[in-house]
PATOR-801618 format. One record per residue (C-alpha): residue in three letters; x negated, y, z. Coordinates in Angstrom, 2 decimals, m for minus. Example, Ala and Ser with C-alpha at 12.3 -4.5 7.8 and 13.67 -1.06 7.14 Angstrom:
% PATOR-801618
SITE|ALA|m12.30|m4.50|7.80
SITE|SER|m13.67|m1.06|7.14
% end
This chain:
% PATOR-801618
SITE|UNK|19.18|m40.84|m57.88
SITE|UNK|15.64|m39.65|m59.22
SITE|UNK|15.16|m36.44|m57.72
SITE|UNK|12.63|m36.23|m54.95
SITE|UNK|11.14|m39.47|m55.43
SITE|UNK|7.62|m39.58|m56.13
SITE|UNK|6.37|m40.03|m59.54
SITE|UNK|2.82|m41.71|m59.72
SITE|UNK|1.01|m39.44|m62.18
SITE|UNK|0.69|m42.01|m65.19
SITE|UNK|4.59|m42.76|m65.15
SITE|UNK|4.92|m38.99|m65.55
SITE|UNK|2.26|m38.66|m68.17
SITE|UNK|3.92|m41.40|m70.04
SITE|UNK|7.59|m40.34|m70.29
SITE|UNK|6.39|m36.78|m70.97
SITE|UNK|4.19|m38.01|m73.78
SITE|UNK|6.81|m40.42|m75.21
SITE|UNK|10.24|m37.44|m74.87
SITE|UNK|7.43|m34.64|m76.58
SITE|UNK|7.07|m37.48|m79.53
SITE|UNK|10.79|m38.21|m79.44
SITE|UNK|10.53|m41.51|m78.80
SITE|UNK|11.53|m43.70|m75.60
SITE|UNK|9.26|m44.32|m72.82
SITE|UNK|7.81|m47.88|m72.24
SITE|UNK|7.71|m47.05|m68.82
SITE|UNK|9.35|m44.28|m65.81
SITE|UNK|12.44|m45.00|m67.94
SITE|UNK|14.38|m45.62|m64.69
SITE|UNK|13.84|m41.63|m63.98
SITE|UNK|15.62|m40.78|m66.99
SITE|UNK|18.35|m42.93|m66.80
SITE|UNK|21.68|m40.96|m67.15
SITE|UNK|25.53|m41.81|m68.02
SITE|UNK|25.85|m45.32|m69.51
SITE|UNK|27.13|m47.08|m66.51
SITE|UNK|29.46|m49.26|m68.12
SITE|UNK|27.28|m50.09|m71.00
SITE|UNK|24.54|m51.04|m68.26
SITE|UNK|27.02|m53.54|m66.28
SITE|UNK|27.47|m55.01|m69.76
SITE|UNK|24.77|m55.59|m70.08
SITE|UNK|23.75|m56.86|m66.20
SITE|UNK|26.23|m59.41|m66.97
SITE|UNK|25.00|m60.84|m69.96
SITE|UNK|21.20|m60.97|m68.55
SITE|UNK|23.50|m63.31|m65.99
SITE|UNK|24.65|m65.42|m68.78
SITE|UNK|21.13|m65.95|m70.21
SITE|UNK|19.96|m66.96|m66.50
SITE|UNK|22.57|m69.25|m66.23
SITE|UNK|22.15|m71.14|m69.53
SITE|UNK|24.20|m68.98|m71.40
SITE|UNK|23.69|m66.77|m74.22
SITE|UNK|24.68|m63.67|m75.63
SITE|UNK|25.14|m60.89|m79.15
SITE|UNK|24.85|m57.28|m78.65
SITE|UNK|24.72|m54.55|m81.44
SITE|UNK|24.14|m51.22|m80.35
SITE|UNK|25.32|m48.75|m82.23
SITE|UNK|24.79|m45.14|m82.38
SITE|UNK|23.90|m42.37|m83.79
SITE|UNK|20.26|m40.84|m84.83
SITE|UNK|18.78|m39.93|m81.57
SITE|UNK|21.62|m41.08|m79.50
SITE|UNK|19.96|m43.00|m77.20
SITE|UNK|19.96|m46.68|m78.90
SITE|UNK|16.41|m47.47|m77.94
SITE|UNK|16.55|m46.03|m74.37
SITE|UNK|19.16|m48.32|m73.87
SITE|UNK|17.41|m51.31|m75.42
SITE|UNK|14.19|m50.40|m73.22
SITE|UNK|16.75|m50.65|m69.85
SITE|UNK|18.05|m53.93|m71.01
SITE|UNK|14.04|m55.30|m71.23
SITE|UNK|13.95|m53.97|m68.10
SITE|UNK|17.00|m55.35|m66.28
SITE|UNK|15.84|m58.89|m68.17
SITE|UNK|12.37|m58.70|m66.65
SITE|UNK|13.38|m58.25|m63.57
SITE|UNK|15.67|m61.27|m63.84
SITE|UNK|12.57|m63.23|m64.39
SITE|UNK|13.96|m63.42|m68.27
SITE|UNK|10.91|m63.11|m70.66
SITE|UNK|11.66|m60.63|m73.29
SITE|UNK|10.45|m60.15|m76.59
SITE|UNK|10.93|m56.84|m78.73
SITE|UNK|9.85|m55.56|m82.53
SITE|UNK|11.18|m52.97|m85.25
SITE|UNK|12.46|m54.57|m88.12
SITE|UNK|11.08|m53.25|m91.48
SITE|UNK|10.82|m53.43|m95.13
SITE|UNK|7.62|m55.71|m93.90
SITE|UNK|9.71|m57.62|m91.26
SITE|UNK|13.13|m59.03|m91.89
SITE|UNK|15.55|m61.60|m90.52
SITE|UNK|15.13|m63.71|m94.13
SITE|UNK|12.64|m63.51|m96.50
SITE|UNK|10.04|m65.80|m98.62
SITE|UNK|7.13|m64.15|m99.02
SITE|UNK|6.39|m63.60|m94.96
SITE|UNK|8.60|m60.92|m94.01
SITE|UNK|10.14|m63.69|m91.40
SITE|UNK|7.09|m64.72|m90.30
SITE|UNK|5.75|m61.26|m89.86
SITE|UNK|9.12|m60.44|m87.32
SITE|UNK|8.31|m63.59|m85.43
SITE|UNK|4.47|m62.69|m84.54
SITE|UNK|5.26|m59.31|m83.92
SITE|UNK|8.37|m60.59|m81.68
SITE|UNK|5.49|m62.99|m80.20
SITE|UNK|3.07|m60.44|m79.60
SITE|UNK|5.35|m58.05|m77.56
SITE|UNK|6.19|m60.62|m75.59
SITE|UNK|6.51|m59.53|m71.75
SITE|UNK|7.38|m60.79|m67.86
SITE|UNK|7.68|m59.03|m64.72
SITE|UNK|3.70|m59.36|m64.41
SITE|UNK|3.14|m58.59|m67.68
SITE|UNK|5.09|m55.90|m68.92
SITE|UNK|2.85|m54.71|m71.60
SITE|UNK|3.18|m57.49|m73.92
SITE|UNK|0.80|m60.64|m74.55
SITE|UNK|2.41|m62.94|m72.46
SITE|UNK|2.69|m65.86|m74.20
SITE|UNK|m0.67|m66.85|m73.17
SITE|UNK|0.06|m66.53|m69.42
SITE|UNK|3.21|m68.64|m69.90
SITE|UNK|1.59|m71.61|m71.47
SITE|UNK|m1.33|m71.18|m69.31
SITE|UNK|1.18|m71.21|m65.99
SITE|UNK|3.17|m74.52|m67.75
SITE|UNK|0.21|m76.72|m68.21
SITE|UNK|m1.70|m75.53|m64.87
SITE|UNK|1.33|m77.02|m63.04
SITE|UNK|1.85|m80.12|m65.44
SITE|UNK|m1.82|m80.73|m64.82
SITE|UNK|m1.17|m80.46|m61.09
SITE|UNK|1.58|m82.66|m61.47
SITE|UNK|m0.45|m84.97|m63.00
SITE|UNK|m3.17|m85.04|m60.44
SITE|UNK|m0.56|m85.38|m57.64
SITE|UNK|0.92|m88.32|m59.60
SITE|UNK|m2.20|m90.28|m60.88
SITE|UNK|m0.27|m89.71|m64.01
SITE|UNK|m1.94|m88.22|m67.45
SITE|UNK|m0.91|m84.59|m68.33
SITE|UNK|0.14|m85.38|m71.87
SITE|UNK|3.03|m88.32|m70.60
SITE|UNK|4.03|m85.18|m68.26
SITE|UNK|4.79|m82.39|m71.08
SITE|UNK|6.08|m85.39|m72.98
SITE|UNK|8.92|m85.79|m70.85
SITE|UNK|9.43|m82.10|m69.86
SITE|UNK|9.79|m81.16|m72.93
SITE|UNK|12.01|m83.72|m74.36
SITE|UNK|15.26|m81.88|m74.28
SITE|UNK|13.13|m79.85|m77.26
SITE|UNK|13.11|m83.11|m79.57
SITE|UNK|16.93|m81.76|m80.34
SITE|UNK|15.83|m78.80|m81.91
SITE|UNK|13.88|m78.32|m85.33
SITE|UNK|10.60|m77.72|m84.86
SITE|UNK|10.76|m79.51|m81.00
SITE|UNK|9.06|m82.69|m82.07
SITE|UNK|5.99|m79.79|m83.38
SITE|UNK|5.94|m77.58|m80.58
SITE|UNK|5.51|m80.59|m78.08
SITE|UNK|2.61|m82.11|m79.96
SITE|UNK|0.88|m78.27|m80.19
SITE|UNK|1.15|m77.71|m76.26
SITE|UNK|m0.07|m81.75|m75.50
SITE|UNK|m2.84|m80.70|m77.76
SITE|UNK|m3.63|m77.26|m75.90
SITE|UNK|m3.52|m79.53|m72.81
SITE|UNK|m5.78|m81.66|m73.90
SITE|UNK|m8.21|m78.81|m75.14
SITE|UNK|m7.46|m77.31|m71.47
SITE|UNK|m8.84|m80.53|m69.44
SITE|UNK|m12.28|m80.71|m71.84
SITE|UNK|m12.73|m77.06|m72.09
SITE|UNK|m12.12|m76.98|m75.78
SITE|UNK|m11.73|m72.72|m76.31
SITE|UNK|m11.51|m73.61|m80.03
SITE|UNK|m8.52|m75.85|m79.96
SITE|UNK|m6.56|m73.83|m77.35
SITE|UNK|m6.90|m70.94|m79.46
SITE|UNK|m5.57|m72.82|m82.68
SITE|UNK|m2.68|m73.93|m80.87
SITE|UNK|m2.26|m70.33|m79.50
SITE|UNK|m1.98|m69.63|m83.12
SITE|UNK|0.26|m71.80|m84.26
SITE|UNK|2.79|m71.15|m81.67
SITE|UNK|2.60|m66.88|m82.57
SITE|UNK|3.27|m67.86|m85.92
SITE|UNK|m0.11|m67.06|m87.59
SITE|UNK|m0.95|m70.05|m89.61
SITE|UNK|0.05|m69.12|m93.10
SITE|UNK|m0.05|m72.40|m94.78
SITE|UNK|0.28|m76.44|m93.73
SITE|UNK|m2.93|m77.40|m95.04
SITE|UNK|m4.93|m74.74|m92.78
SITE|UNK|m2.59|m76.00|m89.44
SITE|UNK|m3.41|m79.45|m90.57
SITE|UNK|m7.02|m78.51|m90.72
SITE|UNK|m6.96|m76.93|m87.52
SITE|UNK|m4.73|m79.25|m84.93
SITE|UNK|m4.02|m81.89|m87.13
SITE|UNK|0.29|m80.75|m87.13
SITE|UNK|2.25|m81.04|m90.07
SITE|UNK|4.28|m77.92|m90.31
SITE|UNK|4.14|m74.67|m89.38
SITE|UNK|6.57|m71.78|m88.19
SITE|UNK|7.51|m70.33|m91.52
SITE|UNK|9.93|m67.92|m92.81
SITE|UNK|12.56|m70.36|m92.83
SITE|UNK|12.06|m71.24|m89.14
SITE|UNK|12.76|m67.62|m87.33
SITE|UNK|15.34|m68.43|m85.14
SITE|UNK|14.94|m72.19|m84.86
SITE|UNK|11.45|m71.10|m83.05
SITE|UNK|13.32|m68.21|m81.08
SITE|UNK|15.96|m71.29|m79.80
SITE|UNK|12.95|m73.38|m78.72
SITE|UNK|10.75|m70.94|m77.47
SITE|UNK|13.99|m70.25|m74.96
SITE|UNK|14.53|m72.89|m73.66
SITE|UNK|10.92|m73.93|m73.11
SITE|UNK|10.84|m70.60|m70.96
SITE|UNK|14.03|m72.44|m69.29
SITE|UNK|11.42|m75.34|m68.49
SITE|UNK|8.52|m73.43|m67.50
SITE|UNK|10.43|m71.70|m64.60
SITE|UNK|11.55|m68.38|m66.55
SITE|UNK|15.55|m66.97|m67.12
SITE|UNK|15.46|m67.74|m70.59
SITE|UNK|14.25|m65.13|m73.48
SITE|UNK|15.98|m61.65|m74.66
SITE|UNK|14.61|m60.63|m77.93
SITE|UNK|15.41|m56.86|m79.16
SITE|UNK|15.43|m56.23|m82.82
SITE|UNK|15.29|m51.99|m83.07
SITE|UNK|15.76|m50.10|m86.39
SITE|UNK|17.75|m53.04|m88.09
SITE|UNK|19.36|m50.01|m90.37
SITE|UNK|16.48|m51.27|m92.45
SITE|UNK|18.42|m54.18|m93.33
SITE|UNK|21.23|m52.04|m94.63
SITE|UNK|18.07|m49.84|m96.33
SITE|UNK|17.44|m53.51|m98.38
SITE|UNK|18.21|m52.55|m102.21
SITE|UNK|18.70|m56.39|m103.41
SITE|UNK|22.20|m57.57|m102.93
SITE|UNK|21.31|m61.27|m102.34
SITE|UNK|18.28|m60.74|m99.94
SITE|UNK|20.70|m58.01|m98.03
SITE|UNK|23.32|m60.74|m97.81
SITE|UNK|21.22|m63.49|m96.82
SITE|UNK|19.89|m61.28|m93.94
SITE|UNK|23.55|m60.64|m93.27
SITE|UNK|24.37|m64.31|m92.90
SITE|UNK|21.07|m64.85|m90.67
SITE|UNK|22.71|m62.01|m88.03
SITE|UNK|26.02|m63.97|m88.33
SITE|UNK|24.40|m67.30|m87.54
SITE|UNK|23.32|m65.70|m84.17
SITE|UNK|26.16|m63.94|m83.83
SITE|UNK|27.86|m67.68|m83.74
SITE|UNK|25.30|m69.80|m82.24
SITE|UNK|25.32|m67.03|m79.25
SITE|UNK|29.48|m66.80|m78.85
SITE|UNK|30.09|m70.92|m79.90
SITE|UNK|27.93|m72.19|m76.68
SITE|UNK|25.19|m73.81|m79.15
SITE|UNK|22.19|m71.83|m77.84
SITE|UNK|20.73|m71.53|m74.21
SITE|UNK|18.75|m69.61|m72.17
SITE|UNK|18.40|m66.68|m75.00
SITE|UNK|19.67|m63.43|m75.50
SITE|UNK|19.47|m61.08|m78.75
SITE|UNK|20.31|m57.17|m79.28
SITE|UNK|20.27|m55.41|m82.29
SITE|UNK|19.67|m51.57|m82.66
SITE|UNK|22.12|m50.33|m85.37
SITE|UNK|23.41|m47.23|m86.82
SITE|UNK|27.23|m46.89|m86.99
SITE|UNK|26.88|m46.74|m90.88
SITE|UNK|24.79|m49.93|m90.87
SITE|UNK|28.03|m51.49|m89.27
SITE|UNK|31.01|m50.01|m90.80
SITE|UNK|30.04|m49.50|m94.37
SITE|UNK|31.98|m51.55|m96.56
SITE|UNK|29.82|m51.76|m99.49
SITE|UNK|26.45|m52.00|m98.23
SITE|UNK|26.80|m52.23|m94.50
SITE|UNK|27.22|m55.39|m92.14
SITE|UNK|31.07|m55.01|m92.58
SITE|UNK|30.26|m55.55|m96.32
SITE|UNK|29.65|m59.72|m95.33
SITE|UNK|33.66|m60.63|m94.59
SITE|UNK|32.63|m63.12|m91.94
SITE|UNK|30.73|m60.57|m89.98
SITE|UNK|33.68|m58.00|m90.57
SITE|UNK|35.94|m60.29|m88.82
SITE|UNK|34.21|m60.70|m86.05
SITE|UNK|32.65|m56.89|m85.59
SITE|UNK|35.98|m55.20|m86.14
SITE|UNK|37.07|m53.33|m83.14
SITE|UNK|39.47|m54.66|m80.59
SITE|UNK|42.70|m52.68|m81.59
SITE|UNK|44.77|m52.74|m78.15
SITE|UNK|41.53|m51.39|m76.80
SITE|UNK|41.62|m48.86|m79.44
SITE|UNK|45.26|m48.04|m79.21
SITE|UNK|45.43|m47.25|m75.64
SITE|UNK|41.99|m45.48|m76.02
SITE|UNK|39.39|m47.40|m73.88
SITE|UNK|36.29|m49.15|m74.62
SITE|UNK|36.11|m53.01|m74.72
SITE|UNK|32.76|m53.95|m73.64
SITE|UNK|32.69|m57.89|m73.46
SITE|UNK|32.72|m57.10|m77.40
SITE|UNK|29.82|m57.61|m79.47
SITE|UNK|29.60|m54.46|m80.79
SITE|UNK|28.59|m51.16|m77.53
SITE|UNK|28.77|m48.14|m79.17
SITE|UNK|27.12|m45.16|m77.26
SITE|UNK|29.67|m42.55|m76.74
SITE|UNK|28.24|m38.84|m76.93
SITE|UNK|26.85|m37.46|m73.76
SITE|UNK|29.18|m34.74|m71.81
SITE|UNK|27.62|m31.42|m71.31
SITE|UNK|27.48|m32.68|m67.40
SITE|UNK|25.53|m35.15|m68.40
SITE|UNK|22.83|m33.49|m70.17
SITE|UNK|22.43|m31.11|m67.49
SITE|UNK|21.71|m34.23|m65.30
SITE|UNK|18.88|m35.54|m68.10
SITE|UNK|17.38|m31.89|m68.14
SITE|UNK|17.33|m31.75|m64.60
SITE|UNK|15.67|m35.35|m64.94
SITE|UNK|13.19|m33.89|m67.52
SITE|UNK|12.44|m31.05|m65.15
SITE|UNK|11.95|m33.36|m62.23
SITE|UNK|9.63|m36.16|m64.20
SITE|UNK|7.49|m33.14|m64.98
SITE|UNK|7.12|m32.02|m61.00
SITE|UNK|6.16|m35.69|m60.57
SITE|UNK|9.21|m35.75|m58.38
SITE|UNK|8.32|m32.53|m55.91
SITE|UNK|11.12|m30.18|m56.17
SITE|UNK|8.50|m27.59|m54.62
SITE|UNK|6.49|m27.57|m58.04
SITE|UNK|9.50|m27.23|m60.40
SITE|UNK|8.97|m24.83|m63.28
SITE|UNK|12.48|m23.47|m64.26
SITE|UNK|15.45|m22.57|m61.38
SITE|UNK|18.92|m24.46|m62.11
SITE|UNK|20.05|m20.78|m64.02
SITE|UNK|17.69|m21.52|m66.62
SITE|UNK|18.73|m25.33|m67.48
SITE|UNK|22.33|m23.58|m68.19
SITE|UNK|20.72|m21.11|m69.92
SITE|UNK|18.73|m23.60|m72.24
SITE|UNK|22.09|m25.62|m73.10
SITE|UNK|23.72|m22.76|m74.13
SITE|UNK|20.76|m21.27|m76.17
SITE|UNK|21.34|m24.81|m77.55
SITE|UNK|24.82|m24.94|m77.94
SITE|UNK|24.11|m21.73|m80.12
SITE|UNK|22.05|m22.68|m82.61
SITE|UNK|23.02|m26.43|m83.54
SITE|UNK|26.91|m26.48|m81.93
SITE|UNK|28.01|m29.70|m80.41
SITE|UNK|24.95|m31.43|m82.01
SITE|UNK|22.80|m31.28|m79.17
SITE|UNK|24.66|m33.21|m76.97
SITE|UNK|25.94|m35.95|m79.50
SITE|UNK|22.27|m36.69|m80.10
SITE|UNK|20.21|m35.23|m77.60
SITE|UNK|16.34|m36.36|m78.23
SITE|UNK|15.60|m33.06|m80.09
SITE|UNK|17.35|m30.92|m77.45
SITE|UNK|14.96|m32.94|m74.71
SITE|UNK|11.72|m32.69|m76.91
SITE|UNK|12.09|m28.83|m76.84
SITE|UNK|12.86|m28.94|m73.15
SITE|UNK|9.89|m30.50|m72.86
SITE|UNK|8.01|m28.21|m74.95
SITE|UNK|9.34|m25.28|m73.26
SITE|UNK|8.14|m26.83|m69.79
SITE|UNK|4.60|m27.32|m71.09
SITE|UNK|4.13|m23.89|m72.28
SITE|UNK|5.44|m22.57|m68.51
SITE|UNK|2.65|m25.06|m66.87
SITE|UNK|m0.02|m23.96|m68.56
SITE|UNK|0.73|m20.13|m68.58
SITE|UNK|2.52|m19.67|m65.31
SITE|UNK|2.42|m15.70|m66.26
SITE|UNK|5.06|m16.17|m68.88
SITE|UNK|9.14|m15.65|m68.30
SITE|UNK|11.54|m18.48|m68.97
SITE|UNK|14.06|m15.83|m70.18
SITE|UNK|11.90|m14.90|m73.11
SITE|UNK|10.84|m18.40|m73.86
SITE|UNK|14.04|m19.86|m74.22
SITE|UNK|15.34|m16.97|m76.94
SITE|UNK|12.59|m17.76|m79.00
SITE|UNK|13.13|m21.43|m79.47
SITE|UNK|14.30|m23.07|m82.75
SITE|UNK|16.27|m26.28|m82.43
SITE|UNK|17.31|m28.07|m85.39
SITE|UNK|19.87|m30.96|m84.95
SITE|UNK|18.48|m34.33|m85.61
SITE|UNK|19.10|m35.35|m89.14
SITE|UNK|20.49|m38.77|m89.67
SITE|UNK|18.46|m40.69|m92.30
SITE|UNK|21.83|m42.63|m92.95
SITE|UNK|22.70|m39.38|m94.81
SITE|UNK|19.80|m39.26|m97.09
SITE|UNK|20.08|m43.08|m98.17
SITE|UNK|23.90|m42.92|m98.80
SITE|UNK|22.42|m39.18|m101.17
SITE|UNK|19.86|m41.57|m102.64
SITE|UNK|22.43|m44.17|m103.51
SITE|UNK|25.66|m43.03|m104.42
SITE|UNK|24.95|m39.42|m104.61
SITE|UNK|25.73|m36.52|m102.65
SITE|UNK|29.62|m36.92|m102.75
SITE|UNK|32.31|m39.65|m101.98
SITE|UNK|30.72|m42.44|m101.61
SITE|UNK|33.71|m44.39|m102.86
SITE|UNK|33.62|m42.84|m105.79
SITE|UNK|30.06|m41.68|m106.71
SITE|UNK|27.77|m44.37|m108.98
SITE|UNK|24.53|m45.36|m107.43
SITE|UNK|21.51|m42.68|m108.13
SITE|UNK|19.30|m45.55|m108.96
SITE|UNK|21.22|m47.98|m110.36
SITE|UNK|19.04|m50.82|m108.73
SITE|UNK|21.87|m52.72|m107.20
SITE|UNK|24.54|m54.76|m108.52
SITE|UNK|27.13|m54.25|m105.88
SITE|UNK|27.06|m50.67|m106.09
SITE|UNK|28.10|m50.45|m109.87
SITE|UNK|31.43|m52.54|m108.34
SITE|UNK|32.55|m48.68|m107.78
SITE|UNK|31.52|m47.40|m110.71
SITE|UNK|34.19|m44.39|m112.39
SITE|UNK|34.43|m42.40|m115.15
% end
């Protein structure tokens, strides 16, 4: 329970700042936590799995403003305190799962870049873990009389079964090596090749004398080593969180939608068939990204077969949550009373004695919401808590001022889904069965083509 627990004043500044934007918090997200208890223990036991060499596939799916990334930020947090290292980035038009002109690349350094432990939270870490892994091989060595680079050779031979393993050993002997003499220069080149910044072969070459690089075509054979080297430096393993990846249902070209589609079912059975360790990977999705025939992931038969719900679970109306796909159920009125109540709390840093609205006017807020936008503003309830928050701003800086008043002049819209507007933009604003394509850019699409 939240209430009366203090709230250092930067936690509070930070969720208040991130719920007025209408985004997540990075941080105080524990405060906020409401409902989802199931979908939490899910999720508890697959940061379990990664610990204990396993792996694991989520997709969560949910509405616009549902709650997708909240729960994404809890999982980084459940998997940092399990000493896993995460790693988290938005895909994009600019970063996809397969590309060939850098999209690839561009997920895996911003994957890279975010990357976070339990002492570094922020992102960045990378540089901490390598610097940890060859301070103790270099101990190692000293205690041994041995050399440092026969050390990481042998550590890091279970690699040599992985593409890429052969590379990434020779980059951290060479960082090593830089390490003992002092050589800034080198470390930082092999910094760079392991975040994925080296654009070509010839300038790696150049640089640290390596053959390849991590390229497009290399995504997830880097996120596979770069786990279980974690596994070998002492860490849980990695979880890596891909947000927004509607944007690969948003891709207009059939074959480069498709071949991102078989990239998400290669995880999908590298995770479930036992032939990755130490790694864990969640997906933010939209229901329509999932179940859309034509354009969405059920559109790939493979991936249909394995995403389709479980129907005894289904039939006798419960949720089955060892399956890939958790889909956030709507929040009960209950609950939102509990996540306003949260709101108001954050905002009184956690003294009930400073609170700015009495329990009368929470109830009086829902229904003011309930009013204008129906049932909306529980289904997805980040607009409903970014006017809540609004509404307690105005009463902290002008104390004079009545909640009553306040909360009759407020205009809440329901969250629009932007699935709406693409399926408008492609098929039209009617059946999309039975609608042709507005832009007529995509081949599938004319498959349902009528007169």
């Amino acid at each position: 329970m939240t209430q009366n627990t203090k709230i250092r004043a930067r936690q509070r500044d930070a969720v208040v700042q991130a719920l007025r934007a209408g985004v997540a918090p990075a941080q105080g997200i524990q405060f906020l936590q409401v409902a989802r208890e199931k979908e939490l223990e899910a999720i508890i036991r697959d940061m379990e799995r990664i610990e204990q060499g396993g792996a694991s596939f989520r997709l969560v799916s949910g509405e616009y403003g549902a709650g997708k990334t909240f729960l994404l930020h809890l999982a980084r947090q459940i998997a940092l305190k399990k000493k896993i290292v995460t790693m988290h980035a938005d895909l994009s038009p600019n970063r996809r799962l397969v590309a060939s002109a850098g999209q690839a690349r561009a997920l895996y350094s911003e994957l890279v870049s975010n990357m976070s432990t339990q002492s570094k939270p922020e992102g960045g870490a990378l540089a901490n873990v390598i610097e940890r892994f060859v301070g103790e091989v270099m101990h190692q060595a000293e205690q041994e009389g041995g050399s440092a680079e026969a050390i990481i050779q042998k550590k890091l031979a279970p690699l040599h079964g992985y593409v890429g393993g052969f590379e990434i050993t020779n980059v951290l002997q060479k960082y090593c090596t830089a390490h003992e003499q002092g050589d800034d220069e080198q470390k930082e080149a092999a910094m760079r090749w392991l975040r994925g910044e080296y654009g070509t072969k010839t300038e790696a070459r150049q640089a640290l004398g390596v053959r390849s690089i991590i390229d497009d075509s290399m995504l997830f054979d880097a996120l596979k080593l770069l786990a279980h080297f974690m596994s070998i430096a002492g860490y849980g393993g990695i979880l890596v969180i891909a947000d927004e990846a509607v944007n690969l249902y948003k891709i207009t070209n059939t074959t480069s939608r498709q071949a991102n589609y078989e990239k998400v079912l290669q995880m999908l059975n590298a995770t479930l068939q036992g032939e990755v360790r130490n790694i864990g990977i969640m997906f933010g999705i939209t229901p329509r990204a999932v179940d859309d025939p034509r354009r969405g992931l059920f559109s790939y038969e493979a991936l249909a077969s394995r995403l389709r719900p479980n129907e005894f679970a289904k039939q006798a109306g419960v949720t089955d949550f060892n399956h890939p796909v958790i889909t956030l159920p709507s929040l009960t009125q209950e609950e939102l009373y509990v996540l306003l109540s949260n709101i108001r709390n954050i905002f009184a840093g956690g003294d009930e004695s400073k609170y700015l609205l009495p329990d009368e006017a929470l109830s009086a807020f829902m229904a003011h919401c309930q009013q204008k936008i129906g049932s909306a503003y529980f289904k997805t309830p980040r607009e409903t808590a970014r006017q809540f928050v609004n509404l307690l701003s105005i009463l902290e800086q002008h104390p004079e001022m009545k909640w009553h008043s306040l909360i009759d002049e407020i205009e809440i819209e329901p969250d629009t889904d932007p699935q709406d507007e693409i399926a408008v933009e492609l098929y039209g604003d009617g059946d999309t069965d039975t609608n042709t394509p507005a832009n007529g850019s995509d081949d599938d699409d004319l498959k349902s083509f009528k007169m």
